[in-house]
RODO-2510 file (C-alpha; in nm, 4 decimals, decimal comma):
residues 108
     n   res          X          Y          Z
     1     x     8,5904    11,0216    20,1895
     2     x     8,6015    10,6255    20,2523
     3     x     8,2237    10,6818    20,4159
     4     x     8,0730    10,8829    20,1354
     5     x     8,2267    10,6373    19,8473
     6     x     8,0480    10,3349    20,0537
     7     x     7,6951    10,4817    20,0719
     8     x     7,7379    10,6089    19,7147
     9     x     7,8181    10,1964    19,6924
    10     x     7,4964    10,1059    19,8977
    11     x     7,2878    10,2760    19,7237
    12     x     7,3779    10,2014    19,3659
    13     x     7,3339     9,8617    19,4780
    14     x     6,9787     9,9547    19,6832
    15     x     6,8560    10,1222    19,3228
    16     x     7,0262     9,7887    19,1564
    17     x     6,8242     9,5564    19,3846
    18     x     6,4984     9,7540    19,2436
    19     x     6,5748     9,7657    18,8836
    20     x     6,6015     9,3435    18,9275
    21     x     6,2960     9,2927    19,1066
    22     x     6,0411     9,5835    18,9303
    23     x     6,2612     9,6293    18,5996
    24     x     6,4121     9,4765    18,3573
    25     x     6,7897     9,3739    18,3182
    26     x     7,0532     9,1284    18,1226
    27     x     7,3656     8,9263    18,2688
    28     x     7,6594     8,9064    18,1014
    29     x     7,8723     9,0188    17,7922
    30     x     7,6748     8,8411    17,5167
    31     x     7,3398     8,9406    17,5845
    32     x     7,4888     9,3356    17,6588
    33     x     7,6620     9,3481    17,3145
    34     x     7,3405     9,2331    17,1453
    35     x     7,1318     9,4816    17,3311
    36     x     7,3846     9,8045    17,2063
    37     x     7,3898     9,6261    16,8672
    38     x     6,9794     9,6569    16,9213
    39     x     7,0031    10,0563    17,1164
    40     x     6,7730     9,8258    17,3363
    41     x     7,0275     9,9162    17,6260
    42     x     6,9397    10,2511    17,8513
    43     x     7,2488    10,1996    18,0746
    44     x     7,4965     9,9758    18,1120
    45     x     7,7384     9,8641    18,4514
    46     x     8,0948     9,7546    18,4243
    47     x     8,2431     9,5707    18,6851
    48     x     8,6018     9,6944    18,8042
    49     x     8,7688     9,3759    18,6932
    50     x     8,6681     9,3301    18,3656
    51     x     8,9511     9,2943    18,1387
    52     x     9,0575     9,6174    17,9462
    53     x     8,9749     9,4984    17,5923
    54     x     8,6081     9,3818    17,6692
    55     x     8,5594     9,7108    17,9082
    56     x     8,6965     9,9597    17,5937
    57     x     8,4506     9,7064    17,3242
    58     x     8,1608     9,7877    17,5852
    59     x     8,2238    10,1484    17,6111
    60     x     8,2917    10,2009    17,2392
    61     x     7,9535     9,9907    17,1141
    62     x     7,7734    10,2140    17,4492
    63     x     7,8607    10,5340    17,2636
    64     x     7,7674    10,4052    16,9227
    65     x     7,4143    10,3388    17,0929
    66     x     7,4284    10,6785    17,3183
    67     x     7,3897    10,4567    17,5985
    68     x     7,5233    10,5456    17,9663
    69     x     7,8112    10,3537    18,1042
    70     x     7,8703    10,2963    18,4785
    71     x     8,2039    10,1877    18,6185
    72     x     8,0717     9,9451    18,8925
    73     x     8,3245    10,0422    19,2123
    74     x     8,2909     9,6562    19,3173
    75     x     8,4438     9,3406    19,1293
    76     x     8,1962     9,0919    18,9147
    77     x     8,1318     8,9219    19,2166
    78     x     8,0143     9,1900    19,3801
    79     x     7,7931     9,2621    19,0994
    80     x     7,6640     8,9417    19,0770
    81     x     7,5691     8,9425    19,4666
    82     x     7,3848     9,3204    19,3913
    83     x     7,2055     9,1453    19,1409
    84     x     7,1063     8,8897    19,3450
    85     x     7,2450     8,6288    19,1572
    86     x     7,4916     8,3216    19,2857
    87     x     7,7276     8,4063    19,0411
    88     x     7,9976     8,6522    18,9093
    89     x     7,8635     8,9067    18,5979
    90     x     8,1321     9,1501    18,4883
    91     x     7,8298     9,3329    18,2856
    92     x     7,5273     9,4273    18,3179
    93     x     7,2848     9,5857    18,0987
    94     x     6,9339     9,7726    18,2232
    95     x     6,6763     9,7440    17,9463
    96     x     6,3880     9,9204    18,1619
    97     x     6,4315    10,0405    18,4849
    98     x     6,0955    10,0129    18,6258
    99     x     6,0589    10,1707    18,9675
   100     x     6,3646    10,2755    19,0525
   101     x     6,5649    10,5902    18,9635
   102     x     6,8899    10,4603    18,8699
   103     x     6,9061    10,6261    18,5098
   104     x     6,8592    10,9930    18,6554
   105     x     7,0722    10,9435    18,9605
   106     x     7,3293    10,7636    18,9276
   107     x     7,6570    10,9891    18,8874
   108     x     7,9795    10,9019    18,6118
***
């Protein structure tokens, strides 16, 4: 089971890589709320270690907006790495996904 989970892990963060470089994406809590407030948001990605309050805000504005949530398996600095960023993010919203397929695949 521990072998499936990490290449469900690789390539959420393969798809994640794409949506950064071809896409378009927002770091950070801020910018995510603004972008539910807006239903500019397709999906959005939760780290694991974002506090309870902000993570139930997020998925309460997401379903307000009818906007996918993903629960991130990593913590925010793993995010941040996936992002390809120097920094943590505990969110992360995907405004267009460009070429990769990360809306229709990924699995909640």
């Amino acid at each position: 089971m521990a072998k499936k989970t990490k290449k469900n892990q690789d390539n959420v963060n393969s798809r994640l890589k794409l949506v950064m470089k071809s896409g378009k994406a927002i770091l950070g809590y801020k910018a995510t709320v603004k972008a539910l407030r807006r239903s500019k948001a397709k999906m959005i990605m939760i780290a694991s270690n974002c506090p309870q309050l902000r993570k139930s805000e997020l998925e309460y504005y997401a379903m307000l907006a009818k906007t996918r949530v993903h629960h991130y398996v990593g913590d925010n600095t793993a995010l941040g790495t996936a992002c390809g960023k120097f920094f943590n993010c505990s969110v992360l919203s995907i405004i267009d996904a460009g070429d990769s397929d990360i809306l229709t695949n990924t699995k909640e």
